[in-house]
C-alpha angles and dihedrals in degrees: 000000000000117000094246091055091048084041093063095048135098115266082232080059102043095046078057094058112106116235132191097292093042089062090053086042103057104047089049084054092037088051092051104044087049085057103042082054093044089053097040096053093062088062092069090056118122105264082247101083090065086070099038090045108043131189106273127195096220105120092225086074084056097086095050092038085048084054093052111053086038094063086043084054093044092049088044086053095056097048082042090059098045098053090044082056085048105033101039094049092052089050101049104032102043113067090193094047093040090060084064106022098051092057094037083059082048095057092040094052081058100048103097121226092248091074106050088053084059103065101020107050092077096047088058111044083043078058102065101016117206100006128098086240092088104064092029080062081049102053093040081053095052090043089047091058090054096054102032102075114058089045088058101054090037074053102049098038083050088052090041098061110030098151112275090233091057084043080054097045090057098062093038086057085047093233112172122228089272094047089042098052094050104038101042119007099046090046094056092053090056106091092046092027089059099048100055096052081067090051083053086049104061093032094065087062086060088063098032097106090052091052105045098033095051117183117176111165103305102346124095128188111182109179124192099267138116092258094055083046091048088050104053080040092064090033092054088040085242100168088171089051087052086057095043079060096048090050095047101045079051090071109033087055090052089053094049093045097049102038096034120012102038088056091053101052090048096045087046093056093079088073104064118131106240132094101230123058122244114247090229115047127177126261148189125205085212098054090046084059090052101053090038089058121098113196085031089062096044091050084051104048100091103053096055082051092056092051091049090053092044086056092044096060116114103229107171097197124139145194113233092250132029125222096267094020122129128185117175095174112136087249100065090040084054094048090044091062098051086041087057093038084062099047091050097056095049092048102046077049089057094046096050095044090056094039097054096041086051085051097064103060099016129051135195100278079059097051090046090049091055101052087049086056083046094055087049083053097039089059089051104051092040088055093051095046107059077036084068096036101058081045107047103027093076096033083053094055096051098048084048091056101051119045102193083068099047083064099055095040094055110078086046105046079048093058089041089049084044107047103107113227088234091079098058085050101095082050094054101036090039079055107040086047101051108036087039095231130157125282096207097059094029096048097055104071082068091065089053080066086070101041113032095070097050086065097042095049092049097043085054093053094052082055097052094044093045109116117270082213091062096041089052087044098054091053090053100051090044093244100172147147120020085345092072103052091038094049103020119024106028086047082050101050098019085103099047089041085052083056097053103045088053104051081036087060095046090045093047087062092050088047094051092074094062093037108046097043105042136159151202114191105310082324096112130182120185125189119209102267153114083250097064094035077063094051100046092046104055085040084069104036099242095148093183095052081045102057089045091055091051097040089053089047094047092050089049084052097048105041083046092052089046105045095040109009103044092053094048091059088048083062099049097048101047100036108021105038120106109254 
Protein backbone atom coordinates (compact mmCIF):
# COMPACT_ATOMS: atom_id res chain seq x y z
CA UNK A 1 0.00 0.00 0.00
CA UNK A 2 1.55 3.30 -1.22
CA UNK A 3 1.91 6.24 1.43
CA UNK A 4 -0.70 8.59 -0.41
CA UNK A 5 -3.29 5.90 -0.27
CA UNK A 6 -2.46 5.24 3.71
CA UNK A 7 -2.30 8.64 3.89
CA UNK A 8 -6.00 9.09 2.89
CA UNK A 9 -7.38 6.47 5.40
CA UNK A 10 -8.93 6.60 8.79
CA UNK A 11 -6.36 6.13 11.81
CA UNK A 12 -9.07 3.25 12.96
CA UNK A 13 -8.06 1.87 9.44
CA UNK A 14 -4.46 2.31 9.46
CA UNK A 15 -3.96 0.79 13.16
CA UNK A 16 -5.77 -2.21 11.25
CA UNK A 17 -3.15 -2.46 8.67
CA UNK A 18 -0.89 -5.59 9.17
CA UNK A 19 2.97 -4.90 9.41
CA UNK A 20 6.03 -7.23 9.35
CA UNK A 21 5.39 -8.88 12.57
CA UNK A 22 1.70 -9.17 11.93
CA UNK A 23 2.53 -11.46 8.76
CA UNK A 24 5.02 -14.07 11.28
CA UNK A 25 2.04 -13.73 14.11
CA UNK A 26 -1.02 -14.93 12.28
CA UNK A 27 0.10 -18.02 10.67
CA UNK A 28 1.73 -19.26 14.36
CA UNK A 29 -2.32 -18.52 15.87
CA UNK A 30 -3.91 -19.84 12.65
CA UNK A 31 -1.78 -22.90 13.00
CA UNK A 32 -2.80 -23.38 16.36
CA UNK A 33 -6.21 -22.83 16.27
CA UNK A 34 -6.36 -25.47 12.93
CA UNK A 35 -4.74 -28.03 15.30
CA UNK A 36 -6.74 -27.43 18.73
CA UNK A 37 -10.17 -28.06 16.13
CA UNK A 38 -8.77 -30.70 14.60
CA UNK A 39 -8.10 -32.34 18.21
CA UNK A 40 -11.20 -31.39 19.67
CA UNK A 41 -13.36 -32.81 17.02
CA UNK A 42 -12.22 -36.11 17.62
CA UNK A 43 -13.59 -35.84 21.00
CA UNK A 44 -17.52 -35.86 19.54
CA UNK A 45 -16.80 -39.51 17.57
CA UNK A 46 -19.03 -42.48 18.44
CA UNK A 47 -16.91 -44.61 21.31
CA UNK A 48 -16.76 -46.97 18.73
CA UNK A 49 -14.06 -45.74 16.89
CA UNK A 50 -11.59 -46.48 20.08
CA UNK A 51 -12.07 -49.96 19.33
CA UNK A 52 -12.08 -49.70 15.25
CA UNK A 53 -9.02 -47.36 15.40
CA UNK A 54 -6.47 -48.85 18.10
CA UNK A 55 -3.38 -47.45 19.58
CA UNK A 56 -0.57 -48.39 17.16
CA UNK A 57 3.04 -48.26 17.80
CA UNK A 58 4.00 -46.91 14.34
CA UNK A 59 5.78 -43.52 15.06
CA UNK A 60 3.80 -41.72 12.23
CA UNK A 61 0.53 -41.87 14.86
CA UNK A 62 3.17 -39.79 17.56
CA UNK A 63 2.30 -35.90 16.21
CA UNK A 64 -1.40 -36.30 16.37
CA UNK A 65 -1.18 -38.41 19.61
CA UNK A 66 1.17 -35.61 20.90
CA UNK A 67 -1.70 -33.32 19.97
CA UNK A 68 -3.92 -35.13 21.74
CA UNK A 69 -2.73 -35.60 25.31
CA UNK A 70 -1.41 -31.98 25.05
CA UNK A 71 -5.15 -30.31 24.50
CA UNK A 72 -6.44 -32.92 27.56
CA UNK A 73 -3.55 -31.31 29.62
CA UNK A 74 -4.44 -27.72 28.42
CA UNK A 75 -8.30 -28.23 29.28
CA UNK A 76 -7.24 -29.84 32.55
CA UNK A 77 -5.22 -26.79 33.10
CA UNK A 78 -7.99 -24.54 32.77
CA UNK A 79 -10.22 -26.27 34.96
CA UNK A 80 -7.16 -26.57 37.03
CA UNK A 81 -6.87 -22.57 37.14
CA UNK A 82 -10.61 -21.81 37.87
CA UNK A 83 -11.01 -23.97 40.79
CA UNK A 84 -7.49 -22.68 42.19
CA UNK A 85 -9.45 -18.82 41.75
CA UNK A 86 -12.60 -20.56 43.68
CA UNK A 87 -11.08 -22.99 46.01
CA UNK A 88 -8.03 -21.05 47.24
CA UNK A 89 -10.20 -17.59 48.09
CA UNK A 90 -12.65 -19.49 50.11
CA UNK A 91 -9.83 -21.04 51.94
CA UNK A 92 -7.95 -18.22 52.76
CA UNK A 93 -10.39 -15.62 53.21
CA UNK A 94 -13.08 -17.36 55.20
CA UNK A 95 -11.92 -18.34 58.74
CA UNK A 96 -14.94 -20.49 59.13
CA UNK A 97 -14.52 -22.33 55.36
CA UNK A 98 -10.60 -22.58 55.66
CA UNK A 99 -11.01 -24.86 59.02
CA UNK A 100 -12.73 -27.46 56.58
CA UNK A 101 -11.49 -26.64 53.07
CA UNK A 102 -7.66 -26.61 53.85
CA UNK A 103 -7.73 -30.25 55.19
CA UNK A 104 -10.19 -31.39 52.74
CA UNK A 105 -7.37 -30.17 50.10
CA UNK A 106 -5.18 -32.08 52.29
CA UNK A 107 -7.04 -35.25 51.94
CA UNK A 108 -7.69 -34.60 47.85
CA UNK A 109 -3.91 -33.94 47.07
CA UNK A 110 -3.61 -37.78 48.71
CA UNK A 111 -5.75 -39.13 47.22
CA UNK A 112 -3.69 -41.03 44.10
CA UNK A 113 -4.99 -40.85 40.51
CA UNK A 114 -5.74 -44.26 40.51
CA UNK A 115 -8.77 -43.68 42.77
CA UNK A 116 -10.39 -41.34 41.46
CA UNK A 117 -10.39 -43.55 37.93
CA UNK A 118 -11.94 -45.88 39.78
CA UNK A 119 -14.85 -44.42 40.54
CA UNK A 120 -15.03 -41.88 38.00
CA UNK A 121 -14.43 -43.44 34.95
CA UNK A 122 -17.95 -44.89 34.87
CA UNK A 123 -19.83 -41.46 35.86
CA UNK A 124 -18.31 -39.98 32.97
CA UNK A 125 -18.50 -42.12 30.21
CA UNK A 126 -22.66 -42.79 31.70
CA UNK A 127 -22.63 -39.04 31.14
CA UNK A 128 -22.22 -38.80 27.48
CA UNK A 129 -23.11 -42.47 26.40
CA UNK A 130 -21.78 -43.58 23.50
CA UNK A 131 -19.40 -40.58 22.60
CA UNK A 132 -15.85 -40.30 23.18
CA UNK A 133 -16.65 -37.50 25.12
CA UNK A 134 -17.09 -39.34 27.80
CA UNK A 135 -13.62 -40.81 28.51
CA UNK A 136 -12.02 -38.09 27.08
CA UNK A 137 -14.19 -36.03 30.48
CA UNK A 138 -12.65 -38.87 32.42
CA UNK A 139 -8.88 -38.54 31.48
CA UNK A 140 -8.95 -34.47 31.63
CA UNK A 141 -10.48 -35.31 35.37
CA UNK A 142 -7.84 -37.48 36.31
CA UNK A 143 -5.32 -35.04 34.79
CA UNK A 144 -7.05 -32.30 36.50
CA UNK A 145 -6.50 -33.97 39.90
CA UNK A 146 -3.03 -34.16 39.23
CA UNK A 147 -2.57 -30.48 38.44
CA UNK A 148 -5.26 -28.76 40.81
CA UNK A 149 -3.73 -29.02 44.03
CA UNK A 150 -0.32 -27.34 44.25
CA UNK A 151 -1.77 -24.29 42.38
CA UNK A 152 -4.23 -24.00 45.07
CA UNK A 153 -1.94 -23.87 48.16
CA UNK A 154 0.78 -21.64 46.08
CA UNK A 155 -2.60 -19.83 45.74
CA UNK A 156 -3.78 -19.71 49.20
CA UNK A 157 -0.09 -18.98 51.04
CA UNK A 158 0.15 -16.13 48.36
CA UNK A 159 -3.24 -14.96 49.52
CA UNK A 160 -2.25 -15.57 53.06
CA UNK A 161 0.80 -12.99 53.22
CA UNK A 162 0.19 -10.15 50.90
CA UNK A 163 2.16 -7.50 52.80
CA UNK A 164 0.04 -5.83 55.56
CA UNK A 165 1.02 -2.03 54.00
CA UNK A 166 -0.49 -3.08 50.37
CA UNK A 167 -3.38 -4.62 52.46
CA UNK A 168 -3.39 -0.89 53.85
CA UNK A 169 -3.12 0.70 50.75
CA UNK A 170 -6.30 -1.07 49.57
CA UNK A 171 -8.61 0.35 52.00
CA UNK A 172 -7.05 3.60 51.90
CA UNK A 173 -7.83 3.49 47.84
CA UNK A 174 -11.23 2.42 48.83
CA UNK A 175 -11.16 -0.91 46.39
CA UNK A 176 -13.98 -3.01 46.92
CA UNK A 177 -13.58 -7.07 47.42
CA UNK A 178 -13.80 -7.48 43.80
CA UNK A 179 -11.17 -4.54 43.00
CA UNK A 180 -9.18 -5.71 45.64
CA UNK A 181 -8.99 -9.47 44.53
CA UNK A 182 -8.00 -8.65 41.02
CA UNK A 183 -5.73 -5.82 41.38
CA UNK A 184 -3.88 -6.79 44.05
CA UNK A 185 -4.27 -9.96 45.32
CA UNK A 186 -4.22 -11.90 42.08
CA UNK A 187 -1.15 -9.93 40.92
CA UNK A 188 0.77 -10.77 43.75
CA UNK A 189 0.08 -14.64 43.22
CA UNK A 190 1.40 -14.41 39.91
CA UNK A 191 5.19 -15.20 40.20
CA UNK A 192 4.57 -18.18 42.44
CA UNK A 193 1.18 -18.74 40.99
CA UNK A 194 2.91 -19.22 37.31
CA UNK A 195 5.45 -21.50 38.22
CA UNK A 196 3.59 -23.89 39.63
CA UNK A 197 1.16 -24.31 36.69
CA UNK A 198 4.23 -25.56 35.06
CA UNK A 199 4.78 -27.91 37.97
CA UNK A 200 1.14 -28.96 37.18
CA UNK A 201 2.29 -29.27 33.53
CA UNK A 202 4.60 -31.50 33.63
CA UNK A 203 3.12 -33.16 36.21
CA UNK A 204 0.31 -34.08 34.36
CA UNK A 205 2.80 -36.10 31.98
CA UNK A 206 3.79 -38.18 35.24
CA UNK A 207 0.22 -39.42 35.39
CA UNK A 208 -0.51 -39.44 31.65
CA UNK A 209 -0.36 -43.20 31.15
CA UNK A 210 -2.82 -43.66 33.99
CA UNK A 211 -5.27 -41.16 32.35
CA UNK A 212 -5.38 -42.10 28.76
CA UNK A 213 -4.85 -46.23 29.25
CA UNK A 214 -7.54 -46.64 31.76
CA UNK A 215 -8.11 -50.71 33.50
CA UNK A 216 -10.84 -51.09 36.34
CA UNK A 217 -11.66 -54.68 36.89
CA UNK A 218 -12.59 -55.79 33.71
CA UNK A 219 -13.08 -52.46 31.80
CA UNK A 220 -10.47 -50.89 29.70
CA UNK A 221 -10.52 -47.17 27.94
CA UNK A 222 -7.53 -46.61 25.99
CA UNK A 223 -7.72 -43.13 24.38
CA UNK A 224 -5.07 -41.75 21.33
CA UNK A 225 -2.51 -40.06 23.49
CA UNK A 226 1.20 -40.46 24.35
CA UNK A 227 0.42 -42.07 27.63
CA UNK A 228 -1.82 -44.89 26.04
CA UNK A 229 1.40 -45.18 23.31
CA UNK A 230 4.03 -45.25 26.30
CA UNK A 231 1.96 -47.97 27.87
CA UNK A 232 1.61 -50.72 24.98
CA UNK A 233 5.00 -49.76 24.50
CA UNK A 234 6.10 -51.16 28.17
CA UNK A 235 3.67 -53.75 27.91
CA UNK A 236 5.33 -55.07 23.98
CA UNK A 237 9.04 -54.45 25.50
CA UNK A 238 9.40 -51.81 22.71
CA UNK A 239 12.63 -50.00 23.90
CA UNK A 240 12.62 -47.89 20.15
CA UNK A 241 9.01 -46.93 20.78
CA UNK A 242 10.20 -45.62 24.30
CA UNK A 243 12.39 -43.63 22.52
CA UNK A 244 9.99 -42.65 20.06
CA UNK A 245 8.08 -41.14 23.72
CA UNK A 246 11.26 -39.37 25.13
CA UNK A 247 11.80 -37.61 21.66
CA UNK A 248 8.35 -36.56 21.30
CA UNK A 249 7.65 -35.22 24.75
CA UNK A 250 11.14 -33.28 23.82
CA UNK A 251 9.64 -31.57 21.77
CA UNK A 252 6.00 -30.97 23.04
CA UNK A 253 7.53 -29.59 26.23
CA UNK A 254 9.85 -27.07 24.02
CA UNK A 255 6.63 -25.81 22.21
CA UNK A 256 4.67 -25.20 25.54
CA UNK A 257 7.41 -23.64 27.07
CA UNK A 258 8.28 -21.15 24.08
CA UNK A 259 5.00 -20.25 22.91
CA UNK A 260 3.17 -20.35 26.61
CA UNK A 261 5.11 -20.55 29.56
CA UNK A 262 8.12 -18.26 28.70
CA UNK A 263 5.53 -15.33 27.99
CA UNK A 264 4.03 -15.84 31.20
CA UNK A 265 6.83 -15.68 33.29
CA UNK A 266 8.00 -12.37 31.48
CA UNK A 267 4.66 -10.71 31.48
CA UNK A 268 4.35 -11.82 35.25
CA UNK A 269 7.72 -10.00 36.25
CA UNK A 270 6.12 -6.71 36.39
CA UNK A 271 4.53 -7.72 39.37
CA UNK A 272 7.14 -8.24 41.59
CA UNK A 273 6.88 -6.70 44.86
CA UNK A 274 10.07 -4.21 45.20
CA UNK A 275 10.49 -0.62 44.51
CA UNK A 276 13.77 -0.68 42.27
CA UNK A 277 14.01 -2.79 38.79
CA UNK A 278 16.46 -5.70 38.38
CA UNK A 279 19.01 -5.10 36.10
CA UNK A 280 18.25 -8.63 34.32
CA UNK A 281 14.29 -9.34 33.54
CA UNK A 282 12.93 -12.08 31.91
CA UNK A 283 11.84 -12.23 28.14
CA UNK A 284 10.12 -14.14 25.41
CA UNK A 285 10.73 -13.86 22.22
CA UNK A 286 6.96 -14.67 21.74
CA UNK A 287 5.53 -11.98 23.96
CA UNK A 288 8.02 -9.30 22.27
CA UNK A 289 6.10 -10.41 18.67
CA UNK A 290 2.82 -9.79 20.25
CA UNK A 291 3.30 -6.32 21.55
CA UNK A 292 5.40 -5.39 18.24
CA UNK A 293 2.13 -6.40 15.93
CA UNK A 294 -0.22 -3.74 14.66
CA UNK A 295 -3.61 -5.20 13.41
CA UNK A 296 -2.99 -8.23 16.44
CA UNK A 297 -3.08 -5.54 19.07
CA UNK A 298 -6.14 -3.68 17.63
CA UNK A 299 -8.14 -7.01 17.46
CA UNK A 300 -7.12 -7.35 20.88
CA UNK A 301 -7.83 -4.34 22.26
CA UNK A 302 -11.10 -4.94 23.38
CA UNK A 303 -10.78 -7.57 25.07
CA UNK A 304 -8.21 -6.29 27.26
CA UNK A 305 -10.70 -3.47 27.70
CA UNK A 306 -13.41 -5.88 28.81
CA UNK A 307 -11.21 -7.42 31.31
CA UNK A 308 -10.28 -4.27 32.52
CA UNK A 309 -14.15 -3.33 32.99
CA UNK A 310 -14.89 -6.58 34.46
CA UNK A 311 -11.80 -5.65 37.36
CA UNK A 312 -13.00 -2.31 37.77
CA UNK A 313 -16.53 -3.29 38.97
CA UNK A 314 -17.35 -2.41 42.46
CA UNK A 315 -18.69 -5.47 43.78
CA UNK A 316 -19.05 -5.00 47.33
CA UNK A 317 -19.36 -8.60 48.23
CA UNK A 318 -17.73 -10.18 51.23
CA UNK A 319 -16.77 -13.54 52.95
CA UNK A 320 -18.00 -13.75 56.59
CA UNK A 321 -14.37 -13.52 57.97
CA UNK A 322 -11.38 -11.97 56.67
CA UNK A 323 -7.92 -13.47 56.76
CA UNK A 324 -6.76 -11.68 60.39
CA UNK A 325 -10.08 -11.06 61.45
CA UNK A 326 -11.31 -12.05 64.80
CA UNK A 327 -14.96 -11.79 66.22
CA UNK A 328 -15.57 -13.21 69.54
CA UNK A 329 -19.80 -11.72 69.83
CA UNK A 330 -21.94 -14.17 71.09
CA UNK A 331 -23.42 -14.32 67.71
CA UNK A 332 -20.29 -15.68 65.65
CA UNK A 333 -19.43 -18.05 68.57
CA UNK A 334 -22.74 -19.13 68.18
CA UNK A 335 -22.46 -19.49 64.82
CA UNK A 336 -19.07 -21.20 65.30
CA UNK A 337 -20.67 -23.95 67.25
CA UNK A 338 -23.62 -24.88 64.64
CA UNK A 339 -21.10 -24.49 62.01
CA UNK A 340 -18.94 -27.26 63.97
CA UNK A 341 -21.87 -29.18 64.87
CA UNK A 342 -22.26 -29.58 61.00
CA UNK A 343 -18.94 -30.49 60.22
CA UNK A 344 -18.97 -32.89 62.64
CA UNK A 345 -21.78 -34.59 61.48
CA UNK A 346 -20.66 -34.81 58.10
CA UNK A 347 -18.05 -35.75 58.93
CA UNK A 348 -19.10 -38.77 61.89
CA UNK A 349 -21.92 -39.86 58.13
CA UNK A 350 -19.05 -40.16 56.11
CA UNK A 351 -17.25 -42.12 58.50
CA UNK A 352 -19.89 -44.55 59.11
CA UNK A 353 -20.76 -44.94 55.71
CA UNK A 354 -17.15 -45.84 54.91
CA UNK A 355 -16.71 -47.68 57.78
CA UNK A 356 -19.42 -49.77 57.36
CA UNK A 357 -18.90 -50.36 53.19
CA UNK A 358 -14.82 -51.34 54.17
CA UNK A 359 -16.44 -53.83 56.87
CA UNK A 360 -18.13 -56.09 54.41
CA UNK A 361 -15.31 -57.40 52.38
CA UNK A 362 -12.23 -56.41 54.85
CA UNK A 363 -11.84 -57.09 58.44
CA UNK A 364 -9.51 -55.72 61.25
CA UNK A 365 -6.18 -57.94 60.56
CA UNK A 366 -6.62 -55.94 56.76
CA UNK A 367 -6.90 -52.59 58.05
CA UNK A 368 -3.93 -53.22 60.38
CA UNK A 369 -1.95 -54.57 57.51
CA UNK A 370 -2.45 -51.71 55.71
CA UNK A 371 -1.28 -49.03 58.27
CA UNK A 372 1.75 -51.08 58.76
CA UNK A 373 2.27 -50.75 54.66
CA UNK A 374 1.43 -46.65 55.40
CA UNK A 375 3.92 -46.34 57.77
CA UNK A 376 6.37 -48.14 55.09
CA UNK A 377 5.20 -45.54 52.93
CA UNK A 378 5.19 -42.83 55.46
CA UNK A 379 9.39 -43.52 56.06
CA UNK A 380 9.89 -43.28 52.47
CA UNK A 381 8.32 -40.28 51.59
CA UNK A 382 9.65 -38.46 54.79
CA UNK A 383 13.36 -39.55 53.71
CA UNK A 384 12.94 -38.13 50.11
CA UNK A 385 11.73 -35.48 51.02
CA UNK A 386 14.23 -33.85 53.29
CA UNK A 387 16.75 -35.81 50.32
CA UNK A 388 15.13 -33.00 47.76
CA UNK A 389 15.04 -30.51 50.00
CA UNK A 390 18.99 -30.26 51.10
CA UNK A 391 19.41 -30.52 47.39
CA UNK A 392 16.86 -28.01 45.76
CA UNK A 393 16.47 -25.75 48.07
CA UNK A 394 19.92 -24.13 47.30
CA UNK A 395 19.87 -24.88 43.42
CA UNK A 396 16.58 -23.22 43.62
CA UNK A 397 17.86 -20.26 45.10
CA UNK A 398 20.63 -19.69 42.58
CA UNK A 399 18.37 -20.19 39.17
CA UNK A 400 15.67 -17.56 41.12
CA UNK A 401 18.26 -15.08 41.43
CA UNK A 402 19.46 -14.91 38.04
CA UNK A 403 17.31 -14.77 35.66
CA UNK A 404 19.54 -15.50 32.52
CA UNK A 405 19.78 -18.69 33.93
CA UNK A 406 16.25 -19.26 34.70
CA UNK A 407 15.91 -19.09 31.17
CA UNK A 408 18.12 -21.48 30.32
CA UNK A 409 17.11 -24.00 33.27
CA UNK A 410 13.18 -24.04 32.26
CA UNK A 411 12.69 -25.96 29.68
CA UNK A 412 14.76 -28.30 31.32
CA UNK A 413 13.50 -28.39 34.85
CA UNK A 414 9.96 -28.74 32.76
CA UNK A 415 11.29 -32.31 30.71
CA UNK A 416 12.97 -33.68 34.31
CA UNK A 417 9.49 -32.82 36.17
CA UNK A 418 7.89 -34.47 33.11
CA UNK A 419 9.72 -37.66 32.55
CA UNK A 420 7.14 -40.37 33.71
CA UNK A 421 8.61 -42.91 35.93
CA UNK A 422 7.27 -45.63 33.48
CA UNK A 423 9.94 -45.05 31.30
CA UNK A 424 12.73 -45.74 33.67
CA UNK A 425 10.82 -49.02 34.48
CA UNK A 426 12.61 -51.58 32.05
CA UNK A 427 15.99 -49.95 33.75
CA UNK A 428 14.91 -50.62 37.20
CA UNK A 429 13.10 -54.04 36.78
CA UNK A 430 16.07 -55.25 34.10
CA UNK A 431 18.34 -54.18 37.40
CA UNK A 432 16.49 -55.40 40.49
CA UNK A 433 16.06 -58.96 38.46
CA UNK A 434 19.18 -59.57 37.54
CA UNK A 435 21.37 -58.45 40.26
CA UNK A 436 18.62 -59.87 42.81
CA UNK A 437 18.40 -56.45 45.00
CA UNK A 438 15.60 -55.12 47.23
CA UNK A 439 12.63 -53.56 46.04
CA UNK A 440 12.09 -51.73 48.80
CA UNK A 441 15.44 -49.79 48.74
CA UNK A 442 15.81 -49.96 44.79
CA UNK A 443 12.17 -48.80 44.03
CA UNK A 444 12.31 -45.63 45.99
CA UNK A 445 14.55 -43.46 44.03
CA UNK A 446 11.39 -43.59 41.35
CA UNK A 447 9.01 -41.70 43.90
CA UNK A 448 11.75 -38.82 44.24
CA UNK A 449 10.73 -38.35 40.46
CA UNK A 450 7.25 -36.96 41.85
CA UNK A 451 8.39 -34.91 44.66
CA UNK A 452 11.65 -33.42 44.09
CA UNK A 453 10.39 -30.82 41.27
CA UNK A 454 7.32 -29.32 43.35
CA UNK A 455 10.14 -27.88 45.98
CA UNK A 456 12.57 -26.72 43.42
CA UNK A 457 9.91 -24.76 41.29
CA UNK A 458 8.67 -23.13 44.13
CA UNK A 459 11.59 -22.44 45.51
CA UNK A 460 12.39 -20.90 42.34
CA UNK A 461 9.40 -18.84 42.36
CA UNK A 462 10.11 -17.38 46.03
CA UNK A 463 13.47 -16.39 44.44
CA UNK A 464 12.23 -14.84 41.84
CA UNK A 465 9.69 -13.12 43.77
CA UNK A 466 12.23 -12.10 46.64
CA UNK A 467 12.53 -8.22 46.76
CA UNK A 468 15.21 -6.60 44.57
CA UNK A 469 15.35 -3.88 47.74
CA UNK A 470 16.42 -6.54 50.03
CA UNK A 471 18.62 -8.07 47.84
CA UNK A 472 20.33 -4.53 47.22
CA UNK A 473 20.12 -3.99 51.39
CA UNK A 474 21.85 -7.03 52.36
CA UNK A 475 25.12 -6.09 49.85
CA UNK A 476 25.35 -3.08 51.31
CA UNK A 477 25.42 -4.02 54.51
CA UNK A 478 28.06 -7.05 53.54
CA UNK A 479 25.52 -9.83 54.55
CA UNK A 480 27.29 -12.72 53.37
CA UNK A 481 28.08 -16.49 53.92
CA UNK A 482 25.61 -18.77 56.19
CA UNK A 483 24.09 -15.23 57.51
CA UNK A 484 22.51 -14.65 54.43
CA UNK A 485 20.82 -17.47 53.92
CA UNK A 486 19.95 -17.70 57.69
CA UNK A 487 18.68 -13.95 57.93
CA UNK A 488 17.93 -13.02 54.15
CA UNK A 489 17.16 -15.93 51.59
CA UNK A 490 15.54 -18.89 53.72
CA UNK A 491 12.94 -15.73 55.60
CA UNK A 492 12.38 -14.82 52.01
CA UNK A 493 11.35 -18.68 50.33
CA UNK A 494 10.43 -20.37 53.42
CA UNK A 495 6.77 -19.77 52.23
CA UNK A 496 7.06 -20.76 49.03
CA UNK A 497 9.27 -23.76 50.22
CA UNK A 498 6.24 -24.55 52.79
CA UNK A 499 4.24 -24.62 49.67
CA UNK A 500 6.32 -27.06 47.88
CA UNK A 501 6.93 -29.64 50.46
CA UNK A 502 3.53 -29.83 50.92
CA UNK A 503 2.22 -30.30 47.54
CA UNK A 504 5.99 -32.71 47.18
CA UNK A 505 4.62 -34.86 49.98
CA UNK A 506 1.33 -35.15 48.53
CA UNK A 507 2.85 -35.85 45.24
CA UNK A 508 5.27 -38.43 46.67
CA UNK A 509 2.09 -40.46 47.74
CA UNK A 510 0.62 -40.19 44.25
CA UNK A 511 3.72 -41.14 42.99
CA UNK A 512 4.03 -44.20 45.26
CA UNK A 513 1.38 -46.17 43.15
CA UNK A 514 3.42 -46.09 40.08
CA UNK A 515 6.77 -46.57 42.08
CA UNK A 516 6.29 -49.15 44.39
CA UNK A 517 4.26 -51.75 41.87
CA UNK A 518 6.32 -51.54 38.18
CA UNK A 519 6.61 -53.54 35.37
CA UNK A 520 8.45 -54.61 32.29
CA UNK A 521 6.51 -56.82 30.13
CA UNK A 522 5.19 -59.46 32.35
CA UNK A 523 8.20 -59.07 33.86
CA UNK A 524 6.66 -57.39 37.57
CA UNK A 525 8.52 -56.16 40.60
CA UNK A 526 6.41 -54.98 43.94
CA UNK A 527 8.14 -53.01 47.34
CA UNK A 528 6.66 -53.46 50.50
CA UNK A 529 4.11 -50.26 50.69
CA UNK A 530 0.51 -48.61 50.84
CA UNK A 531 1.47 -47.42 47.13
CA UNK A 532 1.68 -50.77 45.64
CA UNK A 533 -1.32 -52.28 47.91
CA UNK A 534 -3.27 -49.31 45.67
CA UNK A 535 -2.06 -50.44 42.61
CA UNK A 536 -2.66 -53.95 42.93
CA UNK A 537 -6.08 -53.38 44.17
CA UNK A 538 -7.65 -51.26 41.52
CA UNK A 539 -5.83 -53.43 39.18
CA UNK A 540 -8.20 -55.95 40.29
CA UNK A 541 -11.21 -54.15 40.78
CA UNK A 542 -11.65 -54.78 44.49
CA UNK A 543 -13.38 -51.41 45.23
CA UNK A 544 -13.60 -52.13 49.01
CA UNK A 545 -9.64 -53.02 49.40
CA UNK A 546 -9.34 -49.92 47.30
CA UNK A 547 -11.12 -47.36 49.40
CA UNK A 548 -9.31 -48.63 52.34
CA UNK A 549 -6.19 -48.14 50.73
CA UNK A 550 -7.06 -44.82 49.92
CA UNK A 551 -8.83 -43.93 53.40
CA UNK A 552 -5.66 -45.09 55.28
CA UNK A 553 -3.40 -42.93 52.67
CA UNK A 554 -5.63 -39.75 52.93
CA UNK A 555 -5.56 -39.82 56.91
CA UNK A 556 -1.29 -40.28 56.74
CA UNK A 557 -1.47 -37.32 54.59
CA UNK A 558 -3.70 -35.24 56.81
CA UNK A 559 -2.44 -35.86 60.31
CA UNK A 560 1.34 -35.23 58.51
CA UNK A 561 0.22 -31.96 57.00
CA UNK A 562 -1.26 -31.06 60.21
CA UNK A 563 1.27 -31.95 62.68
CA UNK A 564 4.54 -30.58 60.35
CA UNK A 565 3.33 -28.86 57.54
CA UNK A 566 0.27 -26.49 59.17
CA UNK A 567 2.57 -25.05 61.78
CA UNK A 568 5.34 -24.28 59.26
CA UNK A 569 2.93 -21.97 57.22
CA UNK A 570 1.89 -20.20 60.67
CA UNK A 571 4.96 -19.45 60.73
CA UNK A 572 5.25 -18.28 57.66
CA UNK A 573 2.35 -16.09 57.72
CA UNK A 574 2.85 -14.27 61.20
CA UNK A 575 7.11 -13.95 61.29
CA UNK A 576 8.44 -14.27 57.51
CA UNK A 577 6.06 -12.55 55.57
CA UNK A 578 6.90 -9.01 54.07
CA UNK A 579 5.14 -6.48 55.93
Amino acid sequence: MTTAVRHFMPATARRLIPNRWDLIAFPLILGFLLLATTGIRATWAPITALQTVPITLDPDHLPEYALRTTLRMLAAMVAALVFTLIYGTLAAKSRRAGLLLVPILDILQSVPVLGYISFTVTFFIALFPGRVLGAECAAIFAIFTSQAWNMTFSFYQSLRTVPRDLQEVSVNLRLSPWQRFWKLEVPFSMPGMIWNMMMSMSGGWFFVVASEAITVGDKTVTLPGIGSYLAMAIQNKDLPAVGWVILTMTVVIIIYDQFLFRPMVAWADKFRLEDTASQTAPESWVLNLIQRTRAIQQLLKPFGKLIRRIAQLRLNFSLPKGIHSEDHTPVSRGIDVVWWFLVAMLAIYSANIMVHFIAKEVGVAEVLRVFGLGLITLVRVSLLIVVASLIWVPLGVLIGLRPALAEKIQPLAQFLAAFPANLLFPVFVVFIVHFKLNPDIWLSPLIVLGTQWYILFNVIAGATAFPNDFKEAAANFRIRGWQWWKKIMLPGIFPYYVTGAITASGGAWNASIVSEFVSWGNDKVVAHGLGAYIAQTTAAGDYPKILLGISVMSLFVVLFNRLLWRPMYAIAENKLRLN
